[in-house]
N, C-alpha and C positions, 0 to 999 in steps of 0.2 A: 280521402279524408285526412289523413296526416300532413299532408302537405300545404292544407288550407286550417287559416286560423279561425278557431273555435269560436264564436260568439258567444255575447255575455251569458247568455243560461247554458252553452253546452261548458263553458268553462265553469259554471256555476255547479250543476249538478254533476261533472266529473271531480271538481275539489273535495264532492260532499262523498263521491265513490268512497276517494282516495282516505279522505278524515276517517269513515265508517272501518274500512282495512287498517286506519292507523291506530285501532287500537288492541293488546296483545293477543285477550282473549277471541276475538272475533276474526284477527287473522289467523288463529289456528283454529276455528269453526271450520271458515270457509277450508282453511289445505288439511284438516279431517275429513271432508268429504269430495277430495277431487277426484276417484278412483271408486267411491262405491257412495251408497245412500245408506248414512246412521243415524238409527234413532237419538230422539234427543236424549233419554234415560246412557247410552251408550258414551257419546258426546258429552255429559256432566261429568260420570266416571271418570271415563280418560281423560280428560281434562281437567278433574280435580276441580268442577265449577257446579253450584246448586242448579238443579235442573229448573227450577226458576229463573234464573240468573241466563243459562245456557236458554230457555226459551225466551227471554225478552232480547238479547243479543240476536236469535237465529230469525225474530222477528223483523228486526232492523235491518239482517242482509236478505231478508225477503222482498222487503218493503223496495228495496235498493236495486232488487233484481240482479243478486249475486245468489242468491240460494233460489233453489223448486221445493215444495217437498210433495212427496207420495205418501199416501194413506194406507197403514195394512190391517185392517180393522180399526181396534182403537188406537194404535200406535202411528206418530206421525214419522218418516225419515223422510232427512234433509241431506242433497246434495248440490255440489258447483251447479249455478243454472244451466251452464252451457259452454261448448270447448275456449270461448273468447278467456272466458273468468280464470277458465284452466290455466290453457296458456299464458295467461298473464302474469298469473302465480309462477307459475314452474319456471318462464323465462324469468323472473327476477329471482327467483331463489337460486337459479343458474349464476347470475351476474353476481347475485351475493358472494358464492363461492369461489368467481374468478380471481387468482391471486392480484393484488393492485400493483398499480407502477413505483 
């Protein structure tokens, strides 16, 4: 798949991925939950975000299909959908930290 170019909707809905992740609070949603599943009440906290706020955000990378979430009674937690999302994250947060030329 890398090798071959993307047509007009898969370049369409990858730009829409990448805008979703381009914004601060929601790219630290998603790398809060690469390694376990937190509730959203958790997720505001640490994050210093209204749990309002943190639910229409966790909305948006559900919709996206960067978040899953599991049910533990009335409490929802949200994690990375799947190792892709992971690794996506973790290799760029690697490349961020490689010293530049």
């Amino acid at each position: 798949m890398a090798e071959e170019i993307l047509d007009t909707d898969q370049a369409a809905q990858l730009a829409e991925t990448f805008h979703l992740l381009g914004d601060p609070n929601r790219l630290r949603l998603v790398c809060a939950c690469l390694d376990e599943a937190v509730s959203v009440q958790d997720l505001s906290q640490q994050l210093g975000l209204s749990p309002s706020l943190a639910s229409h955000h966790l909305r948006l990378l559900r919709a996206a299909r960067l978040m899953r979430t599991e049910r533990q009674g009335k409490r929802v937690f949200y994690r990375a959908a799947d190792q892709h999302v992971r690794g996506m994250l973790l290799d760029m947060i690697e490349h961020m930290q490689e010293p530049g030329e």
